[in-house]
MMTF fields as JSON, N, C-alpha, C and O atoms, coordinates in Angstrom:
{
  "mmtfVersion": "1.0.0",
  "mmtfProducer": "UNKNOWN",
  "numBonds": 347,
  "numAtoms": 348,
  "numGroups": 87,
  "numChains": 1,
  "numModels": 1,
  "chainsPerModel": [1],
  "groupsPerChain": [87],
  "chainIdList": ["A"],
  "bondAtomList": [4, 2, 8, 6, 12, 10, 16, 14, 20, 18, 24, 22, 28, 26, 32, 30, 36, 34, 40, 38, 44, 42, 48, 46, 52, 50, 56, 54, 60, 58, 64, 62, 68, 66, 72, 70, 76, 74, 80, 78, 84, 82, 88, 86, 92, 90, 96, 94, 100, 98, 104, 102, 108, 106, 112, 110, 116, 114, 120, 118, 124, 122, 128, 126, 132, 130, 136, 134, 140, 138, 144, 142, 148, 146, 152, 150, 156, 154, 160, 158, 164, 162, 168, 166, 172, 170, 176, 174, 180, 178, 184, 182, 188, 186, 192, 190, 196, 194, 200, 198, 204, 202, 208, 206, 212, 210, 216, 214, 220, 218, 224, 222, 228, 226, 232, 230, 236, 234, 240, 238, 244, 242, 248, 246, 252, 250, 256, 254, 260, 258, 264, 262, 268, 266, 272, 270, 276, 274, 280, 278, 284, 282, 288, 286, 292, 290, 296, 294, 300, 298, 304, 302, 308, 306, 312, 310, 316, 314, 320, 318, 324, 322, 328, 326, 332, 330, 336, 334, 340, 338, 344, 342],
  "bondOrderList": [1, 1, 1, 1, 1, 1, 1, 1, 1, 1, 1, 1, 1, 1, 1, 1, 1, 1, 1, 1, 1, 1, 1, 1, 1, 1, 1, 1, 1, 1, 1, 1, 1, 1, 1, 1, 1, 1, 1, 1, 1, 1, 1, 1, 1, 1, 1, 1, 1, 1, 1, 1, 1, 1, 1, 1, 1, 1, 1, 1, 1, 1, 1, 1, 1, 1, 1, 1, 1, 1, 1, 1, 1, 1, 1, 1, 1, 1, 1, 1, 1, 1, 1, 1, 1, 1],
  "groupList": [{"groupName": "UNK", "atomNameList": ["N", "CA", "C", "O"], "elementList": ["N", "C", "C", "O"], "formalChargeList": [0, 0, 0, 0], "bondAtomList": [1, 0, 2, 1, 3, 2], "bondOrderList": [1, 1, 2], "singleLetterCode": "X", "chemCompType": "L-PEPTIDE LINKING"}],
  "groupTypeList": [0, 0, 0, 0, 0, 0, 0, 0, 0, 0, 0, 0, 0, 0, 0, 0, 0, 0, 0, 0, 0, 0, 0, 0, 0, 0, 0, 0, 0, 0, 0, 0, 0, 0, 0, 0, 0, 0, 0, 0, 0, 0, 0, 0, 0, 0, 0, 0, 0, 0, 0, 0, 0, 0, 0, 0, 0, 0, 0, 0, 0, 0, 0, 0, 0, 0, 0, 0, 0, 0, 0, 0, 0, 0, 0, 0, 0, 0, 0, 0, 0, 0, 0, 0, 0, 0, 0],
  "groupIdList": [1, 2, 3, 4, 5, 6, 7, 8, 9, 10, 11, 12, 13, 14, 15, 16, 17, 18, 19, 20, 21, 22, 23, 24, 25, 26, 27, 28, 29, 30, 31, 32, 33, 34, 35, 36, 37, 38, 39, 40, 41, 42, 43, 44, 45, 46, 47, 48, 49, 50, 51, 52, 53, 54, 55, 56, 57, 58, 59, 60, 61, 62, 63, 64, 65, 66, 67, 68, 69, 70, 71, 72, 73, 74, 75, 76, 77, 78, 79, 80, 81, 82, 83, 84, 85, 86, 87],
  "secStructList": [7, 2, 2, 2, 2, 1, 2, 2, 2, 2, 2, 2, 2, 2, 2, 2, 2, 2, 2, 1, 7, 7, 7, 7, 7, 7, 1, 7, 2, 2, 2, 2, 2, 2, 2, 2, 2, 2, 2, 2, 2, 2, 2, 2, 2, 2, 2, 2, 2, 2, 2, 1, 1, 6, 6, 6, 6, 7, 1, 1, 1, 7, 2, 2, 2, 2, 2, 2, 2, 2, 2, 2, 2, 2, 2, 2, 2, 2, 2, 2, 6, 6, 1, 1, 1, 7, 7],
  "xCoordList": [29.483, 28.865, 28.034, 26.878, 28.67, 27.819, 26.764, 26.076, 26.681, 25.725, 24.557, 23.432, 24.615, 23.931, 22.813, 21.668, 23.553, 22.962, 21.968, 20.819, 22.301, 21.348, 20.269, 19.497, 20.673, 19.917, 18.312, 17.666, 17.886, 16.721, 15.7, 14.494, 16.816, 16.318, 16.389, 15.812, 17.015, 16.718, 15.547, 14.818, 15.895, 14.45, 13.023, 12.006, 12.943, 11.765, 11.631, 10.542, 12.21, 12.759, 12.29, 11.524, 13.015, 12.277, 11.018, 10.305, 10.585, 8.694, 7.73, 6.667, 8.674, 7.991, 7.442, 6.291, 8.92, 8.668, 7.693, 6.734, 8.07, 7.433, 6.0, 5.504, 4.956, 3.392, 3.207, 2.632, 3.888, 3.408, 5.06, 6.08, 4.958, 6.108, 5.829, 4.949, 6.497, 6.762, 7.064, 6.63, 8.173, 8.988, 8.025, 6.925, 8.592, 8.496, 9.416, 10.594, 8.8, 10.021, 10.724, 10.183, 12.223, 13.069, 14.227, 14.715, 14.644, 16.156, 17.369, 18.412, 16.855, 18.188, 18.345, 17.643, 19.766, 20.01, 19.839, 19.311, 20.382, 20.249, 18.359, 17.972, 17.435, 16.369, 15.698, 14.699, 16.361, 15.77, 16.18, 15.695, 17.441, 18.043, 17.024, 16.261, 16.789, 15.679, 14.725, 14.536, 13.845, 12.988, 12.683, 11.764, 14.19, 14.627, 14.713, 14.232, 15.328, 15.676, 14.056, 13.742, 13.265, 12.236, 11.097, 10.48, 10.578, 10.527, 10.862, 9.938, 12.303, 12.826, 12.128, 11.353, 12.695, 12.603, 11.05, 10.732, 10.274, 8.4, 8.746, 9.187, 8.843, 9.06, 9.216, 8.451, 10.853, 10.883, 10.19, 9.682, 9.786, 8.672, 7.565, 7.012, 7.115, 5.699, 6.544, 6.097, 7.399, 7.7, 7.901, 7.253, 8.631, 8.559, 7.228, 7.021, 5.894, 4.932, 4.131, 2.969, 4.368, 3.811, 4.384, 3.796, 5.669, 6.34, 5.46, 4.329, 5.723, 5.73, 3.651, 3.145, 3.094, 1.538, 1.145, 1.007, 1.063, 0.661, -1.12, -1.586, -1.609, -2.958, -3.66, -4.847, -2.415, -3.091, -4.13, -3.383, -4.889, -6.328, -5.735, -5.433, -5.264, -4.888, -5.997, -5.5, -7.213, -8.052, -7.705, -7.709, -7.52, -8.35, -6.743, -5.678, -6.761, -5.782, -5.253, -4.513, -5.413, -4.43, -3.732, -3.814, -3.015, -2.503, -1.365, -0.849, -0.722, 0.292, 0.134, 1.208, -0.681, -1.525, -2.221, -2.231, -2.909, -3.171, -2.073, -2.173, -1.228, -0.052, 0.672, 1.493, 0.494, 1.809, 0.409, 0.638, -1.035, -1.656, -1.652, -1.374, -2.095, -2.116, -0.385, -0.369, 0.728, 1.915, 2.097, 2.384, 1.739, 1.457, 0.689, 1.291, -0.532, -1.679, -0.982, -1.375, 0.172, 0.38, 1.556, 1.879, 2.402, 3.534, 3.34, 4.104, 1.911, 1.536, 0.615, 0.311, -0.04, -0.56, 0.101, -0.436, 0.804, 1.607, 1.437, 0.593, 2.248, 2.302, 0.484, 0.213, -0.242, -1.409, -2.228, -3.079, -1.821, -2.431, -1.345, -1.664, -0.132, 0.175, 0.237, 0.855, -0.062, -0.839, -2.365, -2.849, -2.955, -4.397, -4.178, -5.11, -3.526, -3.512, -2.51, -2.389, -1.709, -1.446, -1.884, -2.197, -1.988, -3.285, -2.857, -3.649],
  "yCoordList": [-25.33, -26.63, -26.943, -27.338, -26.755, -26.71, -26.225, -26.709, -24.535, -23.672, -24.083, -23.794, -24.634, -25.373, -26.112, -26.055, -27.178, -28.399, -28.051, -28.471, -27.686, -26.887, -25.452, -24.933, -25.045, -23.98, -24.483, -23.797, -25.145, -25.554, -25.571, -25.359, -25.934, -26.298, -24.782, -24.533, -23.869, -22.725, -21.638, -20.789, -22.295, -21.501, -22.163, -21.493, -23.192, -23.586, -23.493, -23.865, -23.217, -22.401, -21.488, -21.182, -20.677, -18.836, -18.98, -18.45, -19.897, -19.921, -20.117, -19.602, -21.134, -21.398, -20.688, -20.442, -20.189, -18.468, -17.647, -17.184, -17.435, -16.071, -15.97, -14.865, -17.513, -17.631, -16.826, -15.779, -17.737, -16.934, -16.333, -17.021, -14.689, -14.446, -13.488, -12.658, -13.455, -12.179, -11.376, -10.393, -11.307, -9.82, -8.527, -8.526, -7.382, -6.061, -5.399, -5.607, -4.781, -3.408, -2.83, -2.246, -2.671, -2.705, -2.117, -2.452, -1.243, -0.53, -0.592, 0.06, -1.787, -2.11, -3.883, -4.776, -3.998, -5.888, -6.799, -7.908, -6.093, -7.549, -7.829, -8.814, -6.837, -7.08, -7.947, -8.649, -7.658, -8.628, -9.958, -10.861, -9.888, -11.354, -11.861, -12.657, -11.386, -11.967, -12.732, -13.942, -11.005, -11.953, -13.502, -14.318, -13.403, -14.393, -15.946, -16.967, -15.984, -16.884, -17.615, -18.747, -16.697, -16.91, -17.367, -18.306, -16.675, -17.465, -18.608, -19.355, -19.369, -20.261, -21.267, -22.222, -20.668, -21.928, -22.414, -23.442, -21.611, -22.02, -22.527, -23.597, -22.48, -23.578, -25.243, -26.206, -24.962, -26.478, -26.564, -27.684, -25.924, -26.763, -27.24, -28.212, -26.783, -26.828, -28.73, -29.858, -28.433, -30.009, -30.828, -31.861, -30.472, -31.795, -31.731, -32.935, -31.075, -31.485, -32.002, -32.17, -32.282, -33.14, -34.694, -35.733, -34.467, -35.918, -36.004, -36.237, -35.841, -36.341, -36.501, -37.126, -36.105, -35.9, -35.968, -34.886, -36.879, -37.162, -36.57, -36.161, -36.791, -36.886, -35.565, -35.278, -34.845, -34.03, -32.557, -32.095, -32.196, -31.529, -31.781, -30.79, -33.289, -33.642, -33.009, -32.95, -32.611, -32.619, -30.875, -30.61, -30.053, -28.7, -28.136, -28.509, -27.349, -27.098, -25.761, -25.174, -25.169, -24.376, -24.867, -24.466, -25.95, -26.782, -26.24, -26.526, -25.266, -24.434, -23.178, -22.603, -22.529, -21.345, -21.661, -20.804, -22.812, -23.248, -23.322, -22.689, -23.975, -24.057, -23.057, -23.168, -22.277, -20.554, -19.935, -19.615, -20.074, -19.34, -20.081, -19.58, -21.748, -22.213, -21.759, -21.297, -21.823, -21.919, -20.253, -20.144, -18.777, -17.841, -17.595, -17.077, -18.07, -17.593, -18.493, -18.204, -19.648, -20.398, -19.461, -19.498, -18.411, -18.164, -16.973, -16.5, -16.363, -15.013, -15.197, -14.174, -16.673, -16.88, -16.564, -15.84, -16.833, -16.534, -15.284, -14.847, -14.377, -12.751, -12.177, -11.2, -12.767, -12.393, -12.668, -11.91, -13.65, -13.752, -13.144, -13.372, -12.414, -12.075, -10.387, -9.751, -9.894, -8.744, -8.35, -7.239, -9.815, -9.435, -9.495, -8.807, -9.869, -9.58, -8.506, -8.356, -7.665, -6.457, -5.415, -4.723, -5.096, -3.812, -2.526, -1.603],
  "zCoordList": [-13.295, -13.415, -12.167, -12.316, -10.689, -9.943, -9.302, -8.403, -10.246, -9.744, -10.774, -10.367, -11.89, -12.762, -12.419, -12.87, -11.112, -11.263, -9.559, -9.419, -9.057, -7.803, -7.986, -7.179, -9.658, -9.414, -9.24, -8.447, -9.622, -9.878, -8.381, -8.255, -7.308, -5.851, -5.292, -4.234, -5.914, -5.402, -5.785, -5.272, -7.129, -8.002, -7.512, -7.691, -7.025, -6.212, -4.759, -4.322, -4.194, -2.839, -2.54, -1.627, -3.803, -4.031, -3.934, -3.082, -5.031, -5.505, -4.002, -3.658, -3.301, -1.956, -1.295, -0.935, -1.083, 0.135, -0.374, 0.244, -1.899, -2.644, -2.437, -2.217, -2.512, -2.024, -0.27, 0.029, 0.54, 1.711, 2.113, 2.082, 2.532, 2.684, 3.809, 3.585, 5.12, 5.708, 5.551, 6.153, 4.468, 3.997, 4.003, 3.451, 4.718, 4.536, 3.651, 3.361, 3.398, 3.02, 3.656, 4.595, 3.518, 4.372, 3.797, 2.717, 4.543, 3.539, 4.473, 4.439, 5.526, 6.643, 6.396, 6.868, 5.302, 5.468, 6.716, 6.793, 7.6, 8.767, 9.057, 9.684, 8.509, 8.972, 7.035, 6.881, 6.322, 5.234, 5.04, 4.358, 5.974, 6.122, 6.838, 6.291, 8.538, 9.394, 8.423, 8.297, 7.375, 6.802, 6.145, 6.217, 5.369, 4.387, 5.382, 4.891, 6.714, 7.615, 7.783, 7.417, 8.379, 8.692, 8.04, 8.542, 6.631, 5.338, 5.343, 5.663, 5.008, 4.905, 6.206, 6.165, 7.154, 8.352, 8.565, 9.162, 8.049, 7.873, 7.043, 7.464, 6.159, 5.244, 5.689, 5.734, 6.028, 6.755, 7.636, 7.596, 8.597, 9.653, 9.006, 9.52, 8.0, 7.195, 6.671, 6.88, 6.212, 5.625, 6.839, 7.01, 7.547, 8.82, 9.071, 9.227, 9.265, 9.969, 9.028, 9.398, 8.014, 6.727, 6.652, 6.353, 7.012, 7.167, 7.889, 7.464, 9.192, 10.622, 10.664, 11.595, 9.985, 10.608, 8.509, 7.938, 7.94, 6.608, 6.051, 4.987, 7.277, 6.88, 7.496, 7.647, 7.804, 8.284, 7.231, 6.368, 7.223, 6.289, 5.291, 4.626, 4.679, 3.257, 2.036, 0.912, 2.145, 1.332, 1.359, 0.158, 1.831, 1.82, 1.008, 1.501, -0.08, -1.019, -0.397, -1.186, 0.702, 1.412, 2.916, 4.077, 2.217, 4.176, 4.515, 5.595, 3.543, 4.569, 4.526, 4.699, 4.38, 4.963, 6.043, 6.926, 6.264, 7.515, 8.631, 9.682, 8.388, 8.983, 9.404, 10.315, 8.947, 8.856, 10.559, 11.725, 9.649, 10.91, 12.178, 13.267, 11.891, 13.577, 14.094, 15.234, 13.547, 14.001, 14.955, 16.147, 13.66, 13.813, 15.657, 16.597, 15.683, 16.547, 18.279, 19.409, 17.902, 19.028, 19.457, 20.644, 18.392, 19.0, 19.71, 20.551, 19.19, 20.059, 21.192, 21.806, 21.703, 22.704, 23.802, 24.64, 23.899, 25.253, 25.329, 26.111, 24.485, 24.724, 24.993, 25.691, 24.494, 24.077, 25.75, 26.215, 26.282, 27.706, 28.866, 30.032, 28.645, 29.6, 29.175, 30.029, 28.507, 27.852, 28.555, 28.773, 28.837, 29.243, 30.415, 30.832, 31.451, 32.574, 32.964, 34.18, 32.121, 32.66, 32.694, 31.725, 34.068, 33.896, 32.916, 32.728]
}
């Protein structure tokens, strides 16, 4: 009865991830879990920064593909400038 009444939030869950997904191919679990975590947790950040910032490129019909790359390109800045200064 209770796997019933939640399946629905999982089956749209899945659908979430399934559009933009990190997953590789992978024949080691702790690294498809990673994937699955990570998936997921873009996810929720993608929804808090929709709460939290409403208007943000409300018009343009890919705003969390936008989101996945600005989030993407800020987490490799760092590595990406201390990369350029090693000789």
């Amino acid at each position: 009865m209770e796997y019933n009444r939640t399946k629905a939030g999982v089956d749209t869950l899945d659908q979430l991830t399934g559009n933009y997904s990190c997953r590789r191919k992978t024949s080691r679990w702790p690294m498809a879990l990673f994937y699955d975590i990570l998936d997921i947790s873009a996810l929720d950040a993608y929804i808090i920064w929709c709460e939290i910032n409403p208007g943000w490129n409300s018009t343009l019909p890919t705003k969390r593909r936008m989101f996945l790359q600005d989030v993407s390109k800020k987490m490799m800045q760092r590595q990406l400038l201390r990369r350029s200064t090693t000789p």
